[in-house]
Every structure is written in structure tokens, then in C-alpha cells.
C-alpha positions in Angstrom: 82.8 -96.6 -45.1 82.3 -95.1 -48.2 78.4 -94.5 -49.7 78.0 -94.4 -53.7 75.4 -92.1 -55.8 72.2 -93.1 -56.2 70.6 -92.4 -59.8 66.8 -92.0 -60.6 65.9 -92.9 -63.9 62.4 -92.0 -63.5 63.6 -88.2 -62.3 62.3 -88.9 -58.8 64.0 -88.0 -55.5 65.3 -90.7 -53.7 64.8 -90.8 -50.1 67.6 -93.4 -48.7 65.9 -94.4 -45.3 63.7 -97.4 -44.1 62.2 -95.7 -40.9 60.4 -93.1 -43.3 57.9 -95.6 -44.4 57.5 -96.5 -41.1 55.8 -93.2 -39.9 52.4 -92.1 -40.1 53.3 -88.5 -40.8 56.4 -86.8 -41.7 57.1 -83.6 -40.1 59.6 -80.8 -41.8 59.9 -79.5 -38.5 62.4 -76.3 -39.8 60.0 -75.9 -42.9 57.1 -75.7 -41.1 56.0 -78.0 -43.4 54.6 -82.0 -42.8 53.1 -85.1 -45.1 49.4 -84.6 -42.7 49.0 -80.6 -42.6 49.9 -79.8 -46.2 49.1 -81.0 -49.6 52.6 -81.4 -50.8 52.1 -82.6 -54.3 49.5 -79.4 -54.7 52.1 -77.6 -54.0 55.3 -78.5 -55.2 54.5 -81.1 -57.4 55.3 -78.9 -60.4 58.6 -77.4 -59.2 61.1 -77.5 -61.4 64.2 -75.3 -60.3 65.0 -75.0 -56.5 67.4 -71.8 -55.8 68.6 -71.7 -52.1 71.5 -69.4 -50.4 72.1 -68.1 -47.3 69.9 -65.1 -46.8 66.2 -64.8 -46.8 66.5 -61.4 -47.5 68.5 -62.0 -50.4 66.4 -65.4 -51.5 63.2 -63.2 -50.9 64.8 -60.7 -53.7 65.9 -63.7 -55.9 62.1 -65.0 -56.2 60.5 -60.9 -57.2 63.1 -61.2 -59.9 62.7 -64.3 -61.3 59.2 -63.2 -61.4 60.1 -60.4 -63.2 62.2 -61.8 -65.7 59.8 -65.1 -66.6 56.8 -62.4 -66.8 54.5 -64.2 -64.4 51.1 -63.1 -62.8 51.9 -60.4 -60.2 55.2 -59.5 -61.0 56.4 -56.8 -58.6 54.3 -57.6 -55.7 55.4 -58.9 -52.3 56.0 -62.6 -52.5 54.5 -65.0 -49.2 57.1 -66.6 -47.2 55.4 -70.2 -47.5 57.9 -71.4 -44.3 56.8 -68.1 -42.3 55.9 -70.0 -39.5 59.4 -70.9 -38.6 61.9 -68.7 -37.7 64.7 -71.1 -38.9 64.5 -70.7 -43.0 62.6 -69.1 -45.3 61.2 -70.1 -48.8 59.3 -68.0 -51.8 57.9 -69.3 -55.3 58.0 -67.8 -58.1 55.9 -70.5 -60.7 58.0 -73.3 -61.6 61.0 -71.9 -59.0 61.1 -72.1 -55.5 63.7 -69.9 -53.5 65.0 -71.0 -50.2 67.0 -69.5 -47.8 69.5 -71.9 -45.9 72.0 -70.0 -43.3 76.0 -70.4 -43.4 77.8 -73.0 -43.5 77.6 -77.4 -43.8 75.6 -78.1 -40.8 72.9 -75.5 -41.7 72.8 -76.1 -45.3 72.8 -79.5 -44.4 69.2 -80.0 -42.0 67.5 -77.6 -44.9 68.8 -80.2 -47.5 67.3 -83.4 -45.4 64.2 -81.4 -45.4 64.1 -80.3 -48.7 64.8 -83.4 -49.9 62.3 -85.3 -48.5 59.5 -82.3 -49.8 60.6 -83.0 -53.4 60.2 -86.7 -52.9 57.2 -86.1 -50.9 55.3 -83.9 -53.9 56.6 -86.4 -56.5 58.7 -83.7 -58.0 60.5 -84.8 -61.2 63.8 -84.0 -63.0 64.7 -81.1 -60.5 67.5 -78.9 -61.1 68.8 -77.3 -58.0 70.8 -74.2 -57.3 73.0 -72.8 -54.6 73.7 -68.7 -54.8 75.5 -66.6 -52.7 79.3 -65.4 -52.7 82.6 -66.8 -52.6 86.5 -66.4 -52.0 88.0 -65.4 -55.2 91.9 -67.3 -55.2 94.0 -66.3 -57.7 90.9 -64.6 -60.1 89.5 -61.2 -60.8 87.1 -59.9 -58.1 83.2 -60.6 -59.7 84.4 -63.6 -61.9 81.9 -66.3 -61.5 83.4 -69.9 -61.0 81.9 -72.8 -62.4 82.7 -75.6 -60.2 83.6 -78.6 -62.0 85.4 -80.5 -58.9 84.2 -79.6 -55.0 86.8 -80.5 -52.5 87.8 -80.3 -49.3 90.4 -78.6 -47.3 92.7 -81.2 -48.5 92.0 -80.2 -51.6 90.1 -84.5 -52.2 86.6 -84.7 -54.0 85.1 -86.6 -50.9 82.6 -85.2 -47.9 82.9 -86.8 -44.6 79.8 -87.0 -42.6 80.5 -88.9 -38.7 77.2 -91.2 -38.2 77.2 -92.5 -34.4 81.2 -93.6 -34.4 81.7 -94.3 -38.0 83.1 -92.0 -40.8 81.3 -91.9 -43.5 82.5 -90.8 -47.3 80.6 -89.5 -49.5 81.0 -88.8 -53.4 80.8 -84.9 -54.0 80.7 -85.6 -58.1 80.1 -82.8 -60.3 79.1 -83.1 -64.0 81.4 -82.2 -66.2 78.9 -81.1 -69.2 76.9 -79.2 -67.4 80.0 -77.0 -66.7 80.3 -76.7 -70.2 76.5 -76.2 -71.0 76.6 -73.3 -68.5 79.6 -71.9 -69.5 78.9 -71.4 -73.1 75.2 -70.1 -71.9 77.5 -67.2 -70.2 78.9 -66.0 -73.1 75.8 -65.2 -73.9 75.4 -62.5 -71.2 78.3 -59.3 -71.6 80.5 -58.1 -69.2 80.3 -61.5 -67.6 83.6 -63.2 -66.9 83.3 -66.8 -66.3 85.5 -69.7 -65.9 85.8 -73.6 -64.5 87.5 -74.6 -61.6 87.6 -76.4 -58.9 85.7 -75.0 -55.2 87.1 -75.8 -52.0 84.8 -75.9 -49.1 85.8 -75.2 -45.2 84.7 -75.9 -42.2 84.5 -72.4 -40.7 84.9 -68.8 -42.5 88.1 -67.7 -40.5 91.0 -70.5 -39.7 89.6 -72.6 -42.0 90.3 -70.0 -44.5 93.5 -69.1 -43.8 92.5 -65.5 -42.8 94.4 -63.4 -40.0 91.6 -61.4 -38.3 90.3 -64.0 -36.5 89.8 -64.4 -32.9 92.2 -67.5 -33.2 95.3 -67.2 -35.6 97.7 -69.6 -35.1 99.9 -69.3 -38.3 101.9 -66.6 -40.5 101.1 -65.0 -43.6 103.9 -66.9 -45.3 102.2 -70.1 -44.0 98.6 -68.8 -45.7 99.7 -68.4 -48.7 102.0 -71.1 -49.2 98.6 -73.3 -48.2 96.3 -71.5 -51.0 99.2 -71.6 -53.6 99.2 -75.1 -52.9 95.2 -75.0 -53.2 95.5 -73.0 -56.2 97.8 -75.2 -57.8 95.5 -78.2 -57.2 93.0 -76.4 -59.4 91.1 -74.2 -56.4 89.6 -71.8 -58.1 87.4 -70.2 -54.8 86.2 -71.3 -51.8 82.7 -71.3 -49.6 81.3 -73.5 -46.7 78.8 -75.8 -48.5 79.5 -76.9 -51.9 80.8 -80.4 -50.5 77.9 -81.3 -48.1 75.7 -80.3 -50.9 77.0 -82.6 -53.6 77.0 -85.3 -51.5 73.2 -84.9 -50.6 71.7 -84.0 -54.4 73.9 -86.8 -55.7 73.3 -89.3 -53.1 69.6 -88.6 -53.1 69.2 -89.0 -56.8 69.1 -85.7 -57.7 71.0 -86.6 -61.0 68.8 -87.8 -63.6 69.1 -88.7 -67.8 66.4 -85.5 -69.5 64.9 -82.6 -68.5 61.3 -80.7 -68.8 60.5 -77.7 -68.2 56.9 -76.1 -67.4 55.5 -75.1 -71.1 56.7 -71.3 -72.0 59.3 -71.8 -69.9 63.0 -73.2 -71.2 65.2 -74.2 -69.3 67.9 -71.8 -70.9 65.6 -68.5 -70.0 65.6 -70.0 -66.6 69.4 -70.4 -66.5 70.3 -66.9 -68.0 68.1 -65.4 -65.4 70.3 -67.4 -63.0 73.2 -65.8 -64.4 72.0 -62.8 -64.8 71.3 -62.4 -60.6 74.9 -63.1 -60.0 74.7 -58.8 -60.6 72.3 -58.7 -58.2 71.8 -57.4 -55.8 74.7 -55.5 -54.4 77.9 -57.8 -54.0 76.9 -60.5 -56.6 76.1 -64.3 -55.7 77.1 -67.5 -56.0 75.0 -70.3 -57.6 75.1 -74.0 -57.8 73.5 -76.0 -59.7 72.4 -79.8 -59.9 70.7 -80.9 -62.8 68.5 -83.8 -62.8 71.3 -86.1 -63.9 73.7 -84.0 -63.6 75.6 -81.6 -60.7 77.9 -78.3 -61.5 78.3 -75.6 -59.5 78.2 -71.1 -60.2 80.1 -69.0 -57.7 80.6 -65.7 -58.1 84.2 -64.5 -56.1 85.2 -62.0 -54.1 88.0 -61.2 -52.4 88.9 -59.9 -49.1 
């Protein structure tokens, strides 16, 4: 079975599921967050960029900086954990941003997402732009380059996410926007010593095997069969590869996350949010990767690495 992209010309999230008008109170258990214990248009209603990666400690950072760098009220104080009574994520604001941390990999990425998803539809959030950071696998690119993901794919190298619901097998659309690749990629020529490219991202299952790497607990093929599998990849158009970008453009897209303008908080463009973006893929040590859905529109920033 194969699920389309849902599209919100209003610049709503779309929630795609019956049963949640059906309950009296929706609870974002791993949020520590629910529809009767918090005022959820108060508080997000206004959000405009969501940034989410990995580590808290990292995502914590992200939000003091983007504080920094917009110049808002207490710049360079601690930032309050708004999810601090869970232990499972952890999410920051900084004004129109909010920062989210979201652990490794698809399934963790994934139950974040679901809840996320449903908070920006619950605080009637409009035309949201939505960003992934952390690191990626560099393949066949200069260490630091950041990749903008036109394509993601899997470890067959297809533009297709396959999420098993009860027995059946379910495909889902991981489209990208094309313009928005471009938008961003001119936006980093803006920015020196900051080499940037498009390409495609593949996204794996697991950080070892699924990689191809050969210090793994489990190795069951040669060196000569790794890298005849990323030439292959690279040849394909694989430009780096992560654990989430897949799973994530299913949900934003499917979820209308894709929308036709955008509008940002007055003072605040959403250029001088984007170059800030950018300008943390420095930052901190390491670098980061970002990906970004736009309203109407999904691309994705990695910055590569390589082992």
C-alpha cells in the first residue's frame, strides 16, 4: 500500500487520524506535554521554525545561539527545558524557534515526530519550517562539506520509506523540494569558508552493518564488498548518509508540513533565520547536520564527516 502527501493550503498541520477527535484529552506522553494540562496555542501558537537533532546537550546549545544571533531578551542566559519533566527528549525556545532534541535513529526520531506533530496542529501553528541538525557520513566529499539533500533514499538507494502497520507494508513518499535546495544553496554562498553542495542522502537502519563499516560487533562482508556497495551508492547520486532523513520526510510531508508562502514573526526574516542555521553547522565542535521542511516545501542540510 502506498500513502500519498497531504498538502495544507491554509499552512496548518495535518493530523491524519480519526480516533484523535475521539478523545477527550490528548496526551504527549514523551513531551510531557497534553491538550488538558497546557495551553498549547499560548505557547506554540507563534512558532515558526522547529530545529530538532539528536542531543539535548547539543539542541540546548542550538537554542542560546539562536538567541544570540536574533538579539532576543536574555540572550546568554540558561534556557528552560519546557519537556524537563520527561527523561525521554528535551525541548528549548528561543522566540519564534523551538529546539528539540530527538535521540538516534528512525524509531526515535520517529515517536518525537508523532508528537511533535500533533503539538503544532494542536497550537494551530502555521506555515512551519522544520529542521533536522546533527552530522553525517561524508561519501565521496571533503570532510565539513554540508550536503543539501535534494533526494532521501534508502539503502537501496529508492525515494520511498517503509513503515510495517499490523501485517501490512506501508510506502511512504520521502519528497524533497527541489527549490528550496536551490534557495538554500545560494543563501550559503553568502557565508565564507562554507562549502556546500546537493545530493542525494541515504538513510540506514543501524550505524554499523547498515553502513558498511568493519568495527562492528557483527561484520559479515569484505572491504572490497563495502566499497563496491557505496560506489554503487555514490554513483546513484549518494552524497552522505544518516539514520532519519527518510522517516522524517515521510512524516512532515505526509502531515502537511508543505505549504504555498511563508511568514515570519515581524523583525525576523526568514533569511536571518536560515543564515544562522547555517552558520551553527560550525558549531559547536564537529559541525551538524540540518534539515529542513518548509511549509510547502522539504530539503534537507547535512554537514559530513568521515570516519
Amino acid at each position: 500500500m502506498t500513502e500519498t502527501t497531504g498538502y495544507s493550503r491554509s499552512g496548518l498541520v495535518l493530523v491524519k487520524n480519526p480516533h484523535l477527535d475521539l478523545m477527550e484529552e490528548d496526551v504527549l506522553y514523551h513531551l510531557d506535554l497534553g491538550t488538558k494540562t497546557h495551553n498549547l496555542p499560548a505557547m506554540f501558537g507563534d512558532i515558526k521554525f522547529v530545529c530538532v537533532g539528536g542531543s539535548p546537550n547539543r539542541m540546548r546549545a542550538f537554542a542560546q545561539f539562536m538567541q544570540r544571533e536574533l538579539g532576543l531578551a536574555g540572550a546568554g542566559e540558561d534556557v528552560a527545558d519546557i519537556c524537563a519533566g520527561s527523561d525521554r527528549y528535551a525541548m528549548y525556545r528561543a522566540g519564534p524557534v523551538l529546539s528539540i532534541s530527538h535521540g538516534m535513529g528512525i524509531p526515535s526520531i520517529s515517536i518525537m515526530l508523532h508528537e511533535l506533530i500533533k503539538l503544532l496542529h494542536h497550537a494551530k501553528c502555521r506555515d512551519v519550517t522544520i529542521i533536522r541538525m546533527g552530522t553525517s557520513g561524508g561519501l565521496g566529499i571533503k570532510a565539513g562539506s554540508v550536503v543539501i539533500t535534494d533526494t532521501a533514499v534508502d539503502s537501496s538507494f529508492r525515494p520511498r520509506f517503509e513503515q510495517v502497520v499490523l501485517d501490512d507494508v506501508v510506502v511512504r513518499s520521502t519528497e524533497l523540494d527541489k527549490d528550496l535546495a536551490e534557495e538554500l544553496l545560494a543563501c550559503s554562498r553568502d557565508i565564507p569558508d562554507f562549502p556546500t553542495l546537493i545530493g542525494h542522502t541515504m538513510c540506514t537502519y543501524d550505524f554499523y552493518e547498515g553502513q558498511g563499516r568493519l568495527d562492528g560487533a557483527l561484520c559479515s562482508f569484505s572491504s572490497e564488498k563495502k566499497l563496491e556497495y557505496l560506489r554503487r551508492a555514490y554513483e546513484a547520486g549518494v552524497r552522505n548518509i544518516e539514520m532519519e532523513s527518510t522517516a522524517f520526510a515521510a512524516l512532515c510531508g505526509l502531515c502537511g508540513l508543505k505549504g504555498i508562502s511563508r511568514e515570519y514573526p515581524p523583525g525576523i526574516t526568514g533569511c536571518e533565520v536560515t543564515k544562522c542555521i547555517l552558520k551553527i553547522t560550525s558549531y559547536p565542535k564537529g559541525g551538524t547536520k540540518i534539515k529542513s521542511t518548509n511549509t510547502h516545501r522539504i530539503v534537507i542540510l547535512a554537514q559530513a564527516h568521515q570516519d
